[in-house]
C-alpha positions, 0 to 999 in steps of 0.5 A: 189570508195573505202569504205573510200571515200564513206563513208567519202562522206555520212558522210559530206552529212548527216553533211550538212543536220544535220547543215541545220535542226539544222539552221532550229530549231535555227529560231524556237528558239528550244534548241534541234539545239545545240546538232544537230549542235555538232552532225553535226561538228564531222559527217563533221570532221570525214568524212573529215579525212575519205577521207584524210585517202583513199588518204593517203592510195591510195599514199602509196599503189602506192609507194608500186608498185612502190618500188616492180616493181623496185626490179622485174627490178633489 
């Protein structure tokens, strides 16, 4: 488990839990709900393109072996 994907996963964690406080607050009537929530919707968007960033990376990383065990072949 690389960096990426670690991180990616604990950045849409606390995504969850910051939607779930803000649904909480919303039943409370509390405004503060709004910013949690808008704060929650980028923690998941960012933790999304972290992971799809470690897939990227892990697809490109295995082209790369594949390309130099080619030309070790030649």
């Amino acid at each position: 488990m690389n960096k990426y994907l670690r991180r990616g996963l604990l950045e849409i964690i606390l995504a969850v839990i910051l939607i779930l406080v803000s649904y909480y607050l919303m039943k409370l009537q509390n405004n503060w709900y709004k910013p949690i929530m808008i704060l929650g919707v980028i923690s998941f968007g960012v933790g999304f393109l972290r992971i799809i960033y470690r897939l990227i990376r892990k697809i490109d990383r295995n082209a790369l072996i594949e390309m130099r065990k080619e030309k070790k072949d030649k």
